[in-house]
mmCIF file of the N, C-alpha and C atoms, coordinates in Angstrom:
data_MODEL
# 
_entry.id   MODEL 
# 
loop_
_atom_site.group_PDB 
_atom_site.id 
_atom_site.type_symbol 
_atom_site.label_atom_id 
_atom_site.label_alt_id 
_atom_site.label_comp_id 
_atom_site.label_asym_id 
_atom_site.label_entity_id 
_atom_site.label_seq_id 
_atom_site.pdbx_PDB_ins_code 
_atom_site.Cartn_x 
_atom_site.Cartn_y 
_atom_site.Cartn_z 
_atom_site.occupancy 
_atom_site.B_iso_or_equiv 
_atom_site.pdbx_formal_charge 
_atom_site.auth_seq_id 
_atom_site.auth_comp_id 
_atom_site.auth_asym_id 
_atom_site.auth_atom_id 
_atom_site.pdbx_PDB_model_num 
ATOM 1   N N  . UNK A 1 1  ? -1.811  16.751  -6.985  1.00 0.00 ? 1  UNK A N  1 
ATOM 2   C CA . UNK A 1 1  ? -2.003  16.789  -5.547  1.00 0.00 ? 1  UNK A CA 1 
ATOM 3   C C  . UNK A 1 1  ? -3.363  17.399  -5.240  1.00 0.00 ? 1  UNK A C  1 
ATOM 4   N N  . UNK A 1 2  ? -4.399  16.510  -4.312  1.00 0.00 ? 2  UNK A N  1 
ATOM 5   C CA . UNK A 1 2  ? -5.690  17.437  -3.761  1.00 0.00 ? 2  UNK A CA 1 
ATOM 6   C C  . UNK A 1 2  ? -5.174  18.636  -2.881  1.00 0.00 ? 2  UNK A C  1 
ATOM 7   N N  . UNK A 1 3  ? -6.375  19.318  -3.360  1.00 0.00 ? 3  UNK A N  1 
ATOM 8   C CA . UNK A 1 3  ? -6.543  20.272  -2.469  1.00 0.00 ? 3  UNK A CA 1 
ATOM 9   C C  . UNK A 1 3  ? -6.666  20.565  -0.796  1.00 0.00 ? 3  UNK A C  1 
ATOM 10  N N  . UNK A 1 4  ? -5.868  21.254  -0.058  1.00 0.00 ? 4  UNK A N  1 
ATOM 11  C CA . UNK A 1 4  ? -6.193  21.299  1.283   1.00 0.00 ? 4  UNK A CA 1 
ATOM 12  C C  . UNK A 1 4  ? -7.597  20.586  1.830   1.00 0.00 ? 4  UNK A C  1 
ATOM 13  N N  . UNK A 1 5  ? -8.501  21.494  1.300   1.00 0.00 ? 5  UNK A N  1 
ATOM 14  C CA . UNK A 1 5  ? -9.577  21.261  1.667   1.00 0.00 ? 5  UNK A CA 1 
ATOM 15  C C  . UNK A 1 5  ? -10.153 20.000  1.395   1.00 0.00 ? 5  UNK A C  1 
ATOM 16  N N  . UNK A 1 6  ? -9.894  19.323  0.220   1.00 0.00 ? 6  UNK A N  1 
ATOM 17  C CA . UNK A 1 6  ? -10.544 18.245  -0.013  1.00 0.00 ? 6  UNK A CA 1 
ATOM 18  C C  . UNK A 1 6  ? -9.961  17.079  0.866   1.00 0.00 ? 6  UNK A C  1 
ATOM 19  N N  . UNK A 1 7  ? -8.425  17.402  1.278   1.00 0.00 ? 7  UNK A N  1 
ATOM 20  C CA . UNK A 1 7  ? -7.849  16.601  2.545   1.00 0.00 ? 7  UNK A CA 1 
ATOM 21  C C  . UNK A 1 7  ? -8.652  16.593  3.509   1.00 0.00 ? 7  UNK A C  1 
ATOM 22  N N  . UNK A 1 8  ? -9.075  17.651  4.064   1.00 0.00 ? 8  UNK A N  1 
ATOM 23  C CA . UNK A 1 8  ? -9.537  17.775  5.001   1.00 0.00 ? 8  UNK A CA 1 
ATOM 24  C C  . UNK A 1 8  ? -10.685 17.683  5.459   1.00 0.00 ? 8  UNK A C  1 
ATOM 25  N N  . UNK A 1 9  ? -11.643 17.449  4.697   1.00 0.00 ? 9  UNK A N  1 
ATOM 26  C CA . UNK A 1 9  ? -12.721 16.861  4.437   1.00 0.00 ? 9  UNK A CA 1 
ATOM 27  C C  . UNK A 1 9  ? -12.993 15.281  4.739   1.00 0.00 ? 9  UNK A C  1 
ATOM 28  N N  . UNK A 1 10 ? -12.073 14.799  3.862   1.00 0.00 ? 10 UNK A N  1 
ATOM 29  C CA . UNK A 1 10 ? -12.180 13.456  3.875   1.00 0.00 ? 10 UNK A CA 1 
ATOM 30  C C  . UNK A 1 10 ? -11.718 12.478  4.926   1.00 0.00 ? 10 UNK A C  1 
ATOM 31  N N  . UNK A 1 11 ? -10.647 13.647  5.958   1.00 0.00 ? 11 UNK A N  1 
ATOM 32  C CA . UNK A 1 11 ? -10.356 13.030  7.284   1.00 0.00 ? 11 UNK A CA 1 
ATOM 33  C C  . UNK A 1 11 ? -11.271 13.581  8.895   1.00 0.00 ? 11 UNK A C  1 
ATOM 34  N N  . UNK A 1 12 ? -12.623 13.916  7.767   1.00 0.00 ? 12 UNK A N  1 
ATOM 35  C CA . UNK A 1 12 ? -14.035 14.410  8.913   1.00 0.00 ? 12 UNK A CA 1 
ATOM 36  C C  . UNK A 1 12 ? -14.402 12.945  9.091   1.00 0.00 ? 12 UNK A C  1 
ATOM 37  N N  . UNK A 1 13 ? -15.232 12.237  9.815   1.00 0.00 ? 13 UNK A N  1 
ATOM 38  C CA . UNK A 1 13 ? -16.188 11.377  9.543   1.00 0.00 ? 13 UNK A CA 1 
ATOM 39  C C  . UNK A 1 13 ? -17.226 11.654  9.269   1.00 0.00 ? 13 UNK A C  1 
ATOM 40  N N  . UNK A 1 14 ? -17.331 10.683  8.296   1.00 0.00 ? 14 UNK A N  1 
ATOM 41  C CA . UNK A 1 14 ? -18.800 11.105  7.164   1.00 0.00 ? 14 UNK A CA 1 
ATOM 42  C C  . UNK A 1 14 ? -20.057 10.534  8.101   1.00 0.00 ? 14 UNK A C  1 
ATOM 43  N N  . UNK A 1 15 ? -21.149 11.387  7.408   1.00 0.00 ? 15 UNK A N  1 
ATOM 44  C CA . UNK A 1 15 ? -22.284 10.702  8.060   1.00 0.00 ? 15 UNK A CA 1 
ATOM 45  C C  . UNK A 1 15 ? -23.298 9.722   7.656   1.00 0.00 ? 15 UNK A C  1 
ATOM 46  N N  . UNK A 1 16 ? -22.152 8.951   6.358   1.00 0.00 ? 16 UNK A N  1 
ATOM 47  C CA . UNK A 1 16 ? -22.936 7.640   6.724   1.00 0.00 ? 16 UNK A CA 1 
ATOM 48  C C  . UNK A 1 16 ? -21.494 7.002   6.399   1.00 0.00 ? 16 UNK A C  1 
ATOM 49  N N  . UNK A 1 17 ? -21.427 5.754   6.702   1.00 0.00 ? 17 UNK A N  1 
ATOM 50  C CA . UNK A 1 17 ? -20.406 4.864   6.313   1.00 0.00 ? 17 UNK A CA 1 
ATOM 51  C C  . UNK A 1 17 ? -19.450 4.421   4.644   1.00 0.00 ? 17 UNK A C  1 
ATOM 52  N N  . UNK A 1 18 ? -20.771 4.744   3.883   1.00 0.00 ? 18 UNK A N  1 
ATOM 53  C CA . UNK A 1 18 ? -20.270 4.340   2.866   1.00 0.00 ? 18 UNK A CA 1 
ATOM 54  C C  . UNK A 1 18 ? -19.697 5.767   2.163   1.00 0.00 ? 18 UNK A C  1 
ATOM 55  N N  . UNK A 1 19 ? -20.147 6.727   2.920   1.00 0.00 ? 19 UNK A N  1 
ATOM 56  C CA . UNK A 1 19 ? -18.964 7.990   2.055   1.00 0.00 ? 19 UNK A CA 1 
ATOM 57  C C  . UNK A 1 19 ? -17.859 8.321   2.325   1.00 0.00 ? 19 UNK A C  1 
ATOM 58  N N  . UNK A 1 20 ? -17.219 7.599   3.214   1.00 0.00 ? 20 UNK A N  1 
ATOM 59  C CA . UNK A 1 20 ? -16.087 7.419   3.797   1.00 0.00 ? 20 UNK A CA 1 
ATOM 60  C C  . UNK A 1 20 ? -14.665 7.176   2.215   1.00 0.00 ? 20 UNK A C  1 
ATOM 61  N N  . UNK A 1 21 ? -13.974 8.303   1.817   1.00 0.00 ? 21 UNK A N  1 
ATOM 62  C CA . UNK A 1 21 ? -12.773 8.305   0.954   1.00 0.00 ? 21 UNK A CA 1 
ATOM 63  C C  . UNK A 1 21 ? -11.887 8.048   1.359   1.00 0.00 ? 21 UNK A C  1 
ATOM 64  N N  . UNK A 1 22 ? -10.837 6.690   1.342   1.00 0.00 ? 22 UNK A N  1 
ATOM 65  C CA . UNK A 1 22 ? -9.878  6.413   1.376   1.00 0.00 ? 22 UNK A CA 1 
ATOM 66  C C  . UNK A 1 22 ? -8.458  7.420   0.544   1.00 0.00 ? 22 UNK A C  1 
ATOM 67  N N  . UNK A 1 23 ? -7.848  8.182   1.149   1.00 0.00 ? 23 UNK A N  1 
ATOM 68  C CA . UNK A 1 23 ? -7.010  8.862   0.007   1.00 0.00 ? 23 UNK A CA 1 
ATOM 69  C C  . UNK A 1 23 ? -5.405  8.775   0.827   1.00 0.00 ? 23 UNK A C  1 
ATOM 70  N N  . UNK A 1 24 ? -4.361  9.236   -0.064  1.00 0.00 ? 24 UNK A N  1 
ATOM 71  C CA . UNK A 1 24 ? -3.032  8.636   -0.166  1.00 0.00 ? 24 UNK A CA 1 
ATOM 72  C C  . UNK A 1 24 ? -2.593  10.022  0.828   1.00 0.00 ? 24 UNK A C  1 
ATOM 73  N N  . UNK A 1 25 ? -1.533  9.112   2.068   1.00 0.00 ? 25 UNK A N  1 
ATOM 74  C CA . UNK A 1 25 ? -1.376  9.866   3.306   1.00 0.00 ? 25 UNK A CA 1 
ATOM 75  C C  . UNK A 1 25 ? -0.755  11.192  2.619   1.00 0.00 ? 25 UNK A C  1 
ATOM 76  N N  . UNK A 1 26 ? 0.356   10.580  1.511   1.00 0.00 ? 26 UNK A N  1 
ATOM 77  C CA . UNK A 1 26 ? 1.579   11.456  0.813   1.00 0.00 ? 26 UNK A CA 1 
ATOM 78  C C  . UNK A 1 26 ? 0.949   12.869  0.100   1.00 0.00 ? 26 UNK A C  1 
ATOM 79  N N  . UNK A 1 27 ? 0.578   12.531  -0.833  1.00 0.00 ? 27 UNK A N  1 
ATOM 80  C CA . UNK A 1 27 ? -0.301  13.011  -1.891  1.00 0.00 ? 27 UNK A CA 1 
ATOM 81  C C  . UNK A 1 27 ? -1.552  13.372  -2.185  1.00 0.00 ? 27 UNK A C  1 
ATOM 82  N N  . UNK A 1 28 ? -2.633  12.625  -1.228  1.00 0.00 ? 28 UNK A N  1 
ATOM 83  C CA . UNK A 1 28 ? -4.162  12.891  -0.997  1.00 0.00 ? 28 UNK A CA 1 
ATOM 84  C C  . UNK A 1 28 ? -5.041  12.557  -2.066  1.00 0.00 ? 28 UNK A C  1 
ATOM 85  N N  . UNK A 1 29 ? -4.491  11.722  -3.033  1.00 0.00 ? 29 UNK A N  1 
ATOM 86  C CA . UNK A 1 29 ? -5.021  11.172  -4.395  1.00 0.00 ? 29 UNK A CA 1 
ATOM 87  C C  . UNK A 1 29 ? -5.730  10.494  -4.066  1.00 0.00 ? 29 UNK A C  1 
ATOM 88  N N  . UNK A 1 30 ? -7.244  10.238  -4.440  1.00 0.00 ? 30 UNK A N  1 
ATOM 89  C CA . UNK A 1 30 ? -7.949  8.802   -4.024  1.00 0.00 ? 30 UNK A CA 1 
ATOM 90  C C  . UNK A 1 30 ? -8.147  7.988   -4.879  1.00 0.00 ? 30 UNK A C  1 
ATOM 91  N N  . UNK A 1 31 ? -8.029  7.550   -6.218  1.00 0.00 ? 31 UNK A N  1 
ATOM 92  C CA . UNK A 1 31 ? -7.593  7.236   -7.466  1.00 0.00 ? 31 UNK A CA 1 
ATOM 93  C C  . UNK A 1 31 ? -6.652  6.246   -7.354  1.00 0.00 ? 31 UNK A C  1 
ATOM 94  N N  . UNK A 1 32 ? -6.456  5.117   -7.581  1.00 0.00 ? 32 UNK A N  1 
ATOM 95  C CA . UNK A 1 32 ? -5.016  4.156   -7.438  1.00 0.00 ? 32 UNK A CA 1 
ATOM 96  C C  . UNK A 1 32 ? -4.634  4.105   -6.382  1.00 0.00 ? 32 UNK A C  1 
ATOM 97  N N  . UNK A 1 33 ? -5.645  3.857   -5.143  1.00 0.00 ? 33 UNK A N  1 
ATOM 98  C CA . UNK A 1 33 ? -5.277  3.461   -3.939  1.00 0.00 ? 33 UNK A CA 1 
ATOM 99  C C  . UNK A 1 33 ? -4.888  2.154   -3.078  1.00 0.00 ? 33 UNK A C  1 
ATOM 100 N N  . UNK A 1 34 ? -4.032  2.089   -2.254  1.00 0.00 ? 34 UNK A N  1 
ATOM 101 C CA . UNK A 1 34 ? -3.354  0.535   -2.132  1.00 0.00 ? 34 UNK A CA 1 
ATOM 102 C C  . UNK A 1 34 ? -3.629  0.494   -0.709  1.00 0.00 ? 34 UNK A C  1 
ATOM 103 N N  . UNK A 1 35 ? -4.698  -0.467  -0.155  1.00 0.00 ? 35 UNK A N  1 
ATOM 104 C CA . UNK A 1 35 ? -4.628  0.239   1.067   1.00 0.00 ? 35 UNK A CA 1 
ATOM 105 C C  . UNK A 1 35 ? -3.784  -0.551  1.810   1.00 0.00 ? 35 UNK A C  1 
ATOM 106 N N  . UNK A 1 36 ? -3.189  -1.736  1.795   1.00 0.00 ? 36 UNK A N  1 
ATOM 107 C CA . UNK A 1 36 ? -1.942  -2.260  2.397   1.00 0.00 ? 36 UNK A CA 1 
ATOM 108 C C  . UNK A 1 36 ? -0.956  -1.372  2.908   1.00 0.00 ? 36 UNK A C  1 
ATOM 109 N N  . UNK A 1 37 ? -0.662  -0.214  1.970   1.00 0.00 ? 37 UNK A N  1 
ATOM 110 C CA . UNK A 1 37 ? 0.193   0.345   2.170   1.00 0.00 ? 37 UNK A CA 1 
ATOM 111 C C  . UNK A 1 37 ? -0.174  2.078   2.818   1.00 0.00 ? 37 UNK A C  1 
ATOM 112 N N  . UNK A 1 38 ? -1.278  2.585   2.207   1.00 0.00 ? 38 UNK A N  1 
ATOM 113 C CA . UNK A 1 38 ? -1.981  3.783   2.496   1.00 0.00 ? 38 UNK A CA 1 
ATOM 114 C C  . UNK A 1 38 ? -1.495  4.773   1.381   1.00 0.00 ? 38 UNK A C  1 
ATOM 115 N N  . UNK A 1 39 ? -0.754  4.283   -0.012  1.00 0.00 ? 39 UNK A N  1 
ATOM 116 C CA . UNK A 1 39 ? -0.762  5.144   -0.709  1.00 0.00 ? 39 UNK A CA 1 
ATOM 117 C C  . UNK A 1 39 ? -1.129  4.545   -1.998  1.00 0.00 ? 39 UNK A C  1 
ATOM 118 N N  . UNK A 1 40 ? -1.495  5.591   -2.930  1.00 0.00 ? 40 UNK A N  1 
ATOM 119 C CA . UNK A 1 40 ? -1.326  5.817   -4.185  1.00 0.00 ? 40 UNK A CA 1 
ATOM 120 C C  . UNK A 1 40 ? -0.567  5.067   -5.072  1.00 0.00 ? 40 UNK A C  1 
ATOM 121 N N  . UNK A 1 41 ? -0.619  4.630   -6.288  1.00 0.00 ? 41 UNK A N  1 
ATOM 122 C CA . UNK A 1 41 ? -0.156  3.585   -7.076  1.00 0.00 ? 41 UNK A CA 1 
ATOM 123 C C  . UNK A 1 41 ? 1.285   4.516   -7.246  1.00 0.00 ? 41 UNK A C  1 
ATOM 124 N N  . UNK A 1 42 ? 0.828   5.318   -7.563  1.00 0.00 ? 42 UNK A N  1 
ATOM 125 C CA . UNK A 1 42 ? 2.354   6.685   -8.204  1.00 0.00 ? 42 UNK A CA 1 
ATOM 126 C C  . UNK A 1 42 ? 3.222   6.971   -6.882  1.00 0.00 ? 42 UNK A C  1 
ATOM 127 N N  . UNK A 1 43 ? 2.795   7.261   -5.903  1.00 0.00 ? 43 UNK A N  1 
ATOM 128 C CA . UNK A 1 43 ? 3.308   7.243   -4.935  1.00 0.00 ? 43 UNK A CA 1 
ATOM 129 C C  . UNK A 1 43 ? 4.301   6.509   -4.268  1.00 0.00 ? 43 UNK A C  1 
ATOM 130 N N  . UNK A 1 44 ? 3.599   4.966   -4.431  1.00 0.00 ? 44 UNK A N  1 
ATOM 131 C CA . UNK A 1 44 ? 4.154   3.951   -3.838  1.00 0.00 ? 44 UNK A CA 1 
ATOM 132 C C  . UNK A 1 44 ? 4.929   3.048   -4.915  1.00 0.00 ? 44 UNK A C  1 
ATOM 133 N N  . UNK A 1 45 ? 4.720   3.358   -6.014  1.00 0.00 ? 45 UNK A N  1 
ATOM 134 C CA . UNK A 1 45 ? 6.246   3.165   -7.321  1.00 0.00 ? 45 UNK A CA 1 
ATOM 135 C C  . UNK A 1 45 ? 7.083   3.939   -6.645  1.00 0.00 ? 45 UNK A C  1 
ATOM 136 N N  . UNK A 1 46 ? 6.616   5.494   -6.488  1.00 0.00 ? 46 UNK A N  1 
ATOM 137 C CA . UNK A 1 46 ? 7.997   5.978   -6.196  1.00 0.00 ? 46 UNK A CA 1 
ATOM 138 C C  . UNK A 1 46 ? 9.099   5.833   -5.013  1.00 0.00 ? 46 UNK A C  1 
ATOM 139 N N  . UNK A 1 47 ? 8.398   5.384   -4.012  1.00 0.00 ? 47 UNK A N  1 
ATOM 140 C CA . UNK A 1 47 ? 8.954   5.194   -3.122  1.00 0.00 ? 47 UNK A CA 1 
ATOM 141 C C  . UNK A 1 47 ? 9.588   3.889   -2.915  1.00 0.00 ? 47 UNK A C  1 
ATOM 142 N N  . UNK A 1 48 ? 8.873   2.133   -3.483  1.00 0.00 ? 48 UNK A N  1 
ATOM 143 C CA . UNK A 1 48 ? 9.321   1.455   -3.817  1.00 0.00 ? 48 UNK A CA 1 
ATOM 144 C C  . UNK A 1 48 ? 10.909  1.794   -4.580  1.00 0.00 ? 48 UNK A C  1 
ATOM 145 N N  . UNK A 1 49 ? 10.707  1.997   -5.911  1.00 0.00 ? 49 UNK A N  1 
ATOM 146 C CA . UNK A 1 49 ? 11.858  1.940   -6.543  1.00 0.00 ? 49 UNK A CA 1 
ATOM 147 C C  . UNK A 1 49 ? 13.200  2.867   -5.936  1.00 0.00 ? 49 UNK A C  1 
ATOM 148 N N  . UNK A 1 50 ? 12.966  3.826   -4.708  1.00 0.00 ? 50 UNK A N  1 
ATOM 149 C CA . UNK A 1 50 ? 13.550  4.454   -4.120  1.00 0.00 ? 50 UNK A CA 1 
ATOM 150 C C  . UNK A 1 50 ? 14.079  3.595   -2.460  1.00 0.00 ? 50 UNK A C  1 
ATOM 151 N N  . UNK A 1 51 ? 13.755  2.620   -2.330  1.00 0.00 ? 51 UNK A N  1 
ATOM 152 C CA . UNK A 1 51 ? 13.780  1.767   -1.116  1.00 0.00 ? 51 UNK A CA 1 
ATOM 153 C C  . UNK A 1 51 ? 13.235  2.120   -0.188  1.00 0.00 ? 51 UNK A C  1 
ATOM 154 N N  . UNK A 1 52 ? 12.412  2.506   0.002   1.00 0.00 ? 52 UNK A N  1 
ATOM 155 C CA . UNK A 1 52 ? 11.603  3.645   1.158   1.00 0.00 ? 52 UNK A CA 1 
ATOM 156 C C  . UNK A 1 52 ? 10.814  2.529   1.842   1.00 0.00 ? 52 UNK A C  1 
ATOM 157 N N  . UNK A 1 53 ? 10.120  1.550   1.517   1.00 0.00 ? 53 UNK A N  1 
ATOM 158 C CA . UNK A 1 53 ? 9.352   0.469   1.946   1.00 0.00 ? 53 UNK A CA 1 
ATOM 159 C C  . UNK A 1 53 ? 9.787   -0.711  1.964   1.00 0.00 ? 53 UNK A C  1 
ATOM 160 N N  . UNK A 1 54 ? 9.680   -0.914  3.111   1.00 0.00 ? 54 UNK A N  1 
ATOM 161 C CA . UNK A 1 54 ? 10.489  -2.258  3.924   1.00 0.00 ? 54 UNK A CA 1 
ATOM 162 C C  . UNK A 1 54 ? 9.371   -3.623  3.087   1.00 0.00 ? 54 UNK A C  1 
ATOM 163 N N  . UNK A 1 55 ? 10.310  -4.608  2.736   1.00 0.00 ? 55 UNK A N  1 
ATOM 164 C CA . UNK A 1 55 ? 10.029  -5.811  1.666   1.00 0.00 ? 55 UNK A CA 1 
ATOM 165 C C  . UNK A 1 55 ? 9.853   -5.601  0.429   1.00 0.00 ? 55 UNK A C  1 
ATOM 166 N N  . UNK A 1 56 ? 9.583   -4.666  0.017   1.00 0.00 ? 56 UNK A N  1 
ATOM 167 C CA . UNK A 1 56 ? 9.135   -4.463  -1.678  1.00 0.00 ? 56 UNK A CA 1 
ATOM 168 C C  . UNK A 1 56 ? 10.315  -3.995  -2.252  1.00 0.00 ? 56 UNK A C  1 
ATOM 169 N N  . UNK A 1 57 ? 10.497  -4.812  -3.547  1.00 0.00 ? 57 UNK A N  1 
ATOM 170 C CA . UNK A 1 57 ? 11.507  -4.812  -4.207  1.00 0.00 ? 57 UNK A CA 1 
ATOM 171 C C  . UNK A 1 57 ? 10.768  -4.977  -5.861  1.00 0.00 ? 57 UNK A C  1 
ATOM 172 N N  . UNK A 1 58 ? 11.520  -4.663  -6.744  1.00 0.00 ? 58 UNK A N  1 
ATOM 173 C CA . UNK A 1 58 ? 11.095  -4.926  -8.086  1.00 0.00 ? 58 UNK A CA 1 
ATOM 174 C C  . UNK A 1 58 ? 11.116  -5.821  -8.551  1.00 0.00 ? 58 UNK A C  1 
ATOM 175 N N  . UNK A 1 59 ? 9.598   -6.708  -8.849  1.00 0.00 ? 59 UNK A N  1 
ATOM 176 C CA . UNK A 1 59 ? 10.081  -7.896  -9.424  1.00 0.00 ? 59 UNK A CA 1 
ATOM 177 C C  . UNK A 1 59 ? 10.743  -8.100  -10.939 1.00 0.00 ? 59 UNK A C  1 
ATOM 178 N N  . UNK A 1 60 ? 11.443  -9.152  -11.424 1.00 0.00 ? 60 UNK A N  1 
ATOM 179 C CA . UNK A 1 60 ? 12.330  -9.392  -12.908 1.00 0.00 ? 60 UNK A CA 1 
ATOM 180 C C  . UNK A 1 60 ? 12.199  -11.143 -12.598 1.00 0.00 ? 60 UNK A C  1 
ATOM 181 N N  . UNK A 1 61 ? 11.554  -11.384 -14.065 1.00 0.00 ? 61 UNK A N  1 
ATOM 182 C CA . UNK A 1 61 ? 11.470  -12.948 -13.993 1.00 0.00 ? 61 UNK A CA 1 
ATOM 183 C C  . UNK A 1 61 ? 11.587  -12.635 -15.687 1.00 0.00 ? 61 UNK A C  1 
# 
């Protein structure tokens, strides 16, 4: 989990566009980010396989 601060940072607006960090609402990870969803790869397994997110299901073929 990031740090307070580094949360909080990253929900300043930056002063230029491209330093702008996308990070995970849950967790604050910016690493394995999904932005469809606004989280984290780990995050959003977990909550997937937990039913937490409406349409996603596990695929098996």
């Amino acid at each position: 989990m990031a740090k307070k601060s580094v949360i909080a940072r990253s929900k300043k607006p930056p002063k230029f566009s491209t330093r702008a960090v996308s990070r995970c609402f849950k967790c604050g990870r910016k690493r394995g980010y999904l932005r469809d969803f606004g989280l984290c790869r780990i995050c959003f397994r977990e909550m997937a396989s937990q039913g937490e997110i409406p349409g996603v299901k596990k695929a098996s073929w």
